[in-house]
N, CA, C and O atoms as a DFTB+ gen file, in Angstrom:
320 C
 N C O
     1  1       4.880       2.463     -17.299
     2  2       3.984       1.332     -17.060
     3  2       2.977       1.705     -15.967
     4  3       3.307       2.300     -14.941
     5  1       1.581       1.273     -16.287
     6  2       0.936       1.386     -14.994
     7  2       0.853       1.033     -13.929
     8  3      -0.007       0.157     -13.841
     9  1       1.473       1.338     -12.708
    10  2       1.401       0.588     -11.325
    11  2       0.628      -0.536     -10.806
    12  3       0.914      -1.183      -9.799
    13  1      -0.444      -0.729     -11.630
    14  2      -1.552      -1.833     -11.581
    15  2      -0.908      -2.493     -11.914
    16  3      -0.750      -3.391     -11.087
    17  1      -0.046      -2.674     -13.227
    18  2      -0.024      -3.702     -14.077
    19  2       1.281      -4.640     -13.965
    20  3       1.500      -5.503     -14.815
    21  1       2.103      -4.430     -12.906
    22  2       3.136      -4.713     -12.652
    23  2       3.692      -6.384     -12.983
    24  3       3.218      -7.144     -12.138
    25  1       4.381      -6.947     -13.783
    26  2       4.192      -8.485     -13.894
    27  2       5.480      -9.121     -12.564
    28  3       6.671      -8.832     -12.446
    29  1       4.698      -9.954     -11.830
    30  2       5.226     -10.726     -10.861
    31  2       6.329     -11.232     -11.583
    32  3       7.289     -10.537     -11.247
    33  1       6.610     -11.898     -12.222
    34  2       7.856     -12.624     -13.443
    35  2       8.679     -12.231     -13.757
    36  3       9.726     -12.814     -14.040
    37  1       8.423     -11.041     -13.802
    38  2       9.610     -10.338     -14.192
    39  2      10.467      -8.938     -13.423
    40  3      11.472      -8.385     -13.868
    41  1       9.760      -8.618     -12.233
    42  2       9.504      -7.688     -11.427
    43  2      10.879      -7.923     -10.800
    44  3      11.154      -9.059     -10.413
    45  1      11.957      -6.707     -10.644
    46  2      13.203      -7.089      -9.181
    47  2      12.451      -6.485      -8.013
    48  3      12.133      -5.307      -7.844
    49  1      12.247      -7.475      -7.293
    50  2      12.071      -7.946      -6.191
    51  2      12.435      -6.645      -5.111
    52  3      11.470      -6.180      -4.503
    53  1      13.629      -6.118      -4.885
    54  2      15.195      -4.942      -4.740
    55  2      14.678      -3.650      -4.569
    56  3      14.994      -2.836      -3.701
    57  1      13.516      -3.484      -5.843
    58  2      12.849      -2.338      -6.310
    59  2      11.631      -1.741      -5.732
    60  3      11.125      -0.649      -5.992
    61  1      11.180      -2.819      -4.748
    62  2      10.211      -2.716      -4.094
    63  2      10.128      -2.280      -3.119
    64  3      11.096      -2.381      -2.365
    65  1       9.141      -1.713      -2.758
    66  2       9.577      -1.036      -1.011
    67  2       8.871      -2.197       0.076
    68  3       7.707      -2.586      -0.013
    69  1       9.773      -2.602       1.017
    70  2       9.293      -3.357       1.681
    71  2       8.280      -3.117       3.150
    72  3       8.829      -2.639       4.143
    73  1       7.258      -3.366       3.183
    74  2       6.290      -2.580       4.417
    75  2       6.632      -2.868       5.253
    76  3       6.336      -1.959       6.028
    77  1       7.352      -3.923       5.999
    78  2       7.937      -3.555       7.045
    79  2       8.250      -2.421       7.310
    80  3       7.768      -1.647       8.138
    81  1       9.075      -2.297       6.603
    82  2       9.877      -0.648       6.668
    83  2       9.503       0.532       6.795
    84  3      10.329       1.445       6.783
    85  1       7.978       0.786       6.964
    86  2       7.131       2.002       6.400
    87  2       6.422       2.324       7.954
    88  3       5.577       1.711       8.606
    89  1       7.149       3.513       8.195
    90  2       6.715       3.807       9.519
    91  2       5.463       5.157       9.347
    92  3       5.829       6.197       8.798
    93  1       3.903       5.018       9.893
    94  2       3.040       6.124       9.847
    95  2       3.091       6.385      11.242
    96  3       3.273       5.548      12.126
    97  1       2.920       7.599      11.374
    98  2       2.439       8.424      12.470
    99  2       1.290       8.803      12.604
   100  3       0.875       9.722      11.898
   101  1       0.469       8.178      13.565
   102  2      -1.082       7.372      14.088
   103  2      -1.203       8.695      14.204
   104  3      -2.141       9.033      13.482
   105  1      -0.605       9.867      14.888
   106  2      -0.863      11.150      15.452
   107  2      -1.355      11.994      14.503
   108  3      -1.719      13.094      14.919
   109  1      -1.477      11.743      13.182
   110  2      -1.548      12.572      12.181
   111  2      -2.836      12.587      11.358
   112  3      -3.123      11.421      11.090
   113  1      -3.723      13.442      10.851
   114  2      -5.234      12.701      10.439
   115  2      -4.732      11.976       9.414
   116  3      -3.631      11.608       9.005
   117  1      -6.332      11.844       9.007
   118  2      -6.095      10.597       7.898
   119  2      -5.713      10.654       6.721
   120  3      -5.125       9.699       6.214
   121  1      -6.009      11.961       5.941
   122  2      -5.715      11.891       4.848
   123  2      -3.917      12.152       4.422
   124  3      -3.291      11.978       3.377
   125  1      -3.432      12.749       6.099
   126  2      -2.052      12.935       5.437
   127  2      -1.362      11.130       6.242
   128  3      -0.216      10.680       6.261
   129  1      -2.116      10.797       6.556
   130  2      -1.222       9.224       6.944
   131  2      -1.751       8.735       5.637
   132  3      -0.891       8.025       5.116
   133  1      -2.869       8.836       4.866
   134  2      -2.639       7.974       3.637
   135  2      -1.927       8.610       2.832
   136  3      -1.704       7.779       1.952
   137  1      -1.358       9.659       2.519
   138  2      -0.721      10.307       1.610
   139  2       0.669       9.903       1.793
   140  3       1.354       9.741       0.783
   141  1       1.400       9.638       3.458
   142  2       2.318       9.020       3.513
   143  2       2.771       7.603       3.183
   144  3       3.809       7.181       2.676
   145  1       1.828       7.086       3.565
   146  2       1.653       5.466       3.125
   147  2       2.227       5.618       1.587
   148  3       3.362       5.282       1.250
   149  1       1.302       6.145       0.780
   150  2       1.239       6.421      -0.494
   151  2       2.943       6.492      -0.943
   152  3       3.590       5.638      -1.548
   153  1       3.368       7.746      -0.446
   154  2       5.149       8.083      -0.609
   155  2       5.622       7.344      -0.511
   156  3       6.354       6.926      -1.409
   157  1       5.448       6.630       0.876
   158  2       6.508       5.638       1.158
   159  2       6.469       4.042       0.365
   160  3       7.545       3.465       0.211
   161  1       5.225       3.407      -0.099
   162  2       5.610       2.191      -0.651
   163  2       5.575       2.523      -2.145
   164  3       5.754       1.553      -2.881
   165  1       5.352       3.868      -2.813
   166  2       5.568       3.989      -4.106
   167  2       4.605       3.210      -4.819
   168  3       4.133       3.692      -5.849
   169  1       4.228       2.045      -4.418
   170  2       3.540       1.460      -6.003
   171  2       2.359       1.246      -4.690
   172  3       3.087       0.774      -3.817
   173  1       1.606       1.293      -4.362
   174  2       0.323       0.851      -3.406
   175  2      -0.517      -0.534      -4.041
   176  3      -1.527      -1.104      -3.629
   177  1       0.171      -0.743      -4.963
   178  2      -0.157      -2.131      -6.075
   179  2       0.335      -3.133      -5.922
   180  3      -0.307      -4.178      -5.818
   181  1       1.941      -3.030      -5.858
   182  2       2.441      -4.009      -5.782
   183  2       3.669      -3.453      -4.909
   184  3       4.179      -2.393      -5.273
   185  1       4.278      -4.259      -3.530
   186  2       4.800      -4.091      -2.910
   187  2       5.513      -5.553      -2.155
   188  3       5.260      -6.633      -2.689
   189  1       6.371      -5.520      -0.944
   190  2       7.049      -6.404      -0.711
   191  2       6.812      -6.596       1.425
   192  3       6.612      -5.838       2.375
   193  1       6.941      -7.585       1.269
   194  2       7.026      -8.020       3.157
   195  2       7.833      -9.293       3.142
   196  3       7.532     -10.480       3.018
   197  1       9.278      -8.453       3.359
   198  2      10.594      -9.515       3.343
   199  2      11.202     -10.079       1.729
   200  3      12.026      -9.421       1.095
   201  1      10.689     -11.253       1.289
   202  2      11.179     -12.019       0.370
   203  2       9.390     -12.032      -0.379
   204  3       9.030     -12.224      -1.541
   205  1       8.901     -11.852       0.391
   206  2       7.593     -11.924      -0.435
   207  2       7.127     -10.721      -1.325
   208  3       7.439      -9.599      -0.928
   209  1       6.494     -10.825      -2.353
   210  2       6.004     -10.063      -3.346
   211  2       4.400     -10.031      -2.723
   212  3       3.795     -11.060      -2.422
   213  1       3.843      -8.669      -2.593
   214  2       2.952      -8.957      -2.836
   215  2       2.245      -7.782      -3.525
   216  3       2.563      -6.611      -3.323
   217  1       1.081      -8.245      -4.506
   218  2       0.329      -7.531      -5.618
   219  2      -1.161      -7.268      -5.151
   220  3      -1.805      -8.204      -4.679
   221  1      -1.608      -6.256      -5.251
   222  2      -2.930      -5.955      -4.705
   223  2      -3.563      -5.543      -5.977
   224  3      -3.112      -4.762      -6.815
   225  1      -4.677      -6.191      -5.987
   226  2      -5.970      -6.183      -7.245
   227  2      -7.252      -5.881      -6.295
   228  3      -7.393      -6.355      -5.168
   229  1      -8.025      -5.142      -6.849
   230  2      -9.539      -5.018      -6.529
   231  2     -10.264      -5.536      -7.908
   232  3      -9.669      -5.533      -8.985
   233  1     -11.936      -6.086      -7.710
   234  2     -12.508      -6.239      -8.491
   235  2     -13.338      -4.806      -9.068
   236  3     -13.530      -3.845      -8.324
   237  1     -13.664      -4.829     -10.111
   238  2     -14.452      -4.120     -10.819
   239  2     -15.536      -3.519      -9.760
   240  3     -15.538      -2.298      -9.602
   241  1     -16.387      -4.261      -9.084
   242  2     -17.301      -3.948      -8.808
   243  2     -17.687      -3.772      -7.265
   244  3     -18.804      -3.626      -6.769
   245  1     -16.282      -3.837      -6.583
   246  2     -15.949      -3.399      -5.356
   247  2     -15.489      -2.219      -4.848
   248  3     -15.049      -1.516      -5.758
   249  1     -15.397      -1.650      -3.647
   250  2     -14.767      -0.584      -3.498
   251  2     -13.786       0.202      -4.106
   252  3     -12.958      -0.475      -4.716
   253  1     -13.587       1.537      -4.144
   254  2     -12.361       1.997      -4.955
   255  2     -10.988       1.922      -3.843
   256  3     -11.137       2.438      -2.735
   257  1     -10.033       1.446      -4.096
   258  2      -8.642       1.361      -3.522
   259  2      -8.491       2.714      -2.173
   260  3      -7.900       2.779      -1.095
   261  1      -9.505       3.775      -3.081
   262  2      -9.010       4.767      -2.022
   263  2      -9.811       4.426      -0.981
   264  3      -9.274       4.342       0.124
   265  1     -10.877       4.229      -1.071
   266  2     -12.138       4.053       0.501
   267  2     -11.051       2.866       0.845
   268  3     -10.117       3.361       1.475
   269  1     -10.911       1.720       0.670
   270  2      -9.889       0.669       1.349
   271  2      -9.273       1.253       2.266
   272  3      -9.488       1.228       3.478
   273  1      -8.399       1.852       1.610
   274  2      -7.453       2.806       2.379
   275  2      -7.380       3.780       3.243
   276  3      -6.555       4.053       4.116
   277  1      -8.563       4.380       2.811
   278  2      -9.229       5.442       4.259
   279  2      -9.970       4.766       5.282
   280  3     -10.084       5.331       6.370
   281  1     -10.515       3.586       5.090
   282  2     -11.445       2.439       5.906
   283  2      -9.977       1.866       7.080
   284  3      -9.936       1.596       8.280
   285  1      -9.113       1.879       6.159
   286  2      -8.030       0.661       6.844
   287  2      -7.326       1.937       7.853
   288  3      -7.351       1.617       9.041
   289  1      -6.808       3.092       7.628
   290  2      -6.126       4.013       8.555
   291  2      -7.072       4.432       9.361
   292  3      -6.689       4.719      10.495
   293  1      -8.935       4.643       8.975
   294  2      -9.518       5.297       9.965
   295  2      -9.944       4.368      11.287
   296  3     -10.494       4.811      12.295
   297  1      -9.458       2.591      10.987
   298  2      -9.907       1.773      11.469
   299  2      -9.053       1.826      13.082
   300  3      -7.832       1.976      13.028
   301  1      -9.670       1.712      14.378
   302  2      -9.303       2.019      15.583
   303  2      -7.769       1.189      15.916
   304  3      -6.671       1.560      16.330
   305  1      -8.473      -0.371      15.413
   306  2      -6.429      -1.052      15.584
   307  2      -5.812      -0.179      14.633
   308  3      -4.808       0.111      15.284
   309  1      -5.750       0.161      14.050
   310  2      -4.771       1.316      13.458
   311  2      -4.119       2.374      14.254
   312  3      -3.189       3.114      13.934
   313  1      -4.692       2.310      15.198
   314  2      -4.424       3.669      15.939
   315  2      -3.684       3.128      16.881
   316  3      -3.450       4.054      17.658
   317  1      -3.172       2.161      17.272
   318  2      -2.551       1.692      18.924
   319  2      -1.234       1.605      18.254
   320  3      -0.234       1.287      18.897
């Protein structure tokens, strides 16, 4: 199945990696802290914080997932 396409409804919850849990090391450049990110929550689509589900969609005509992601680790509160 495609990681995009994940259905909330039917999804165990169990299976998910929860971000709490996902420790990066600020010390490290960027592309290997997103590569870890990446490992560690497995689906970068759809993921969990506690009891919550949560599913990440971009539109068509917005950024690609990866600039997000290099925007969000290269971003300075990221770093403290």
């Amino acid at each position: 199945m495609d990681i995009q396409q994940e259905d909330l409804q039917t999804i165990d919850i169990h299976q998910l990696a929860d971000i709490r849990d996902i420790q990066i090391d600020i010390t490290k450049d960027k592309d290997t802290r997103i590569r870890e990110f990446i490992q560690a929550v497995k689906n970068p689509y759809c993921f969990r914080c506690g009891n919550t589900v949560i599913k990440v969609s971009f539109s068509k005509e917005g950024e690609s997932f990866q600039n997000i992601l290099q925007e969000y680790f290269s971003s300075p509160i990221n770093r403290e």
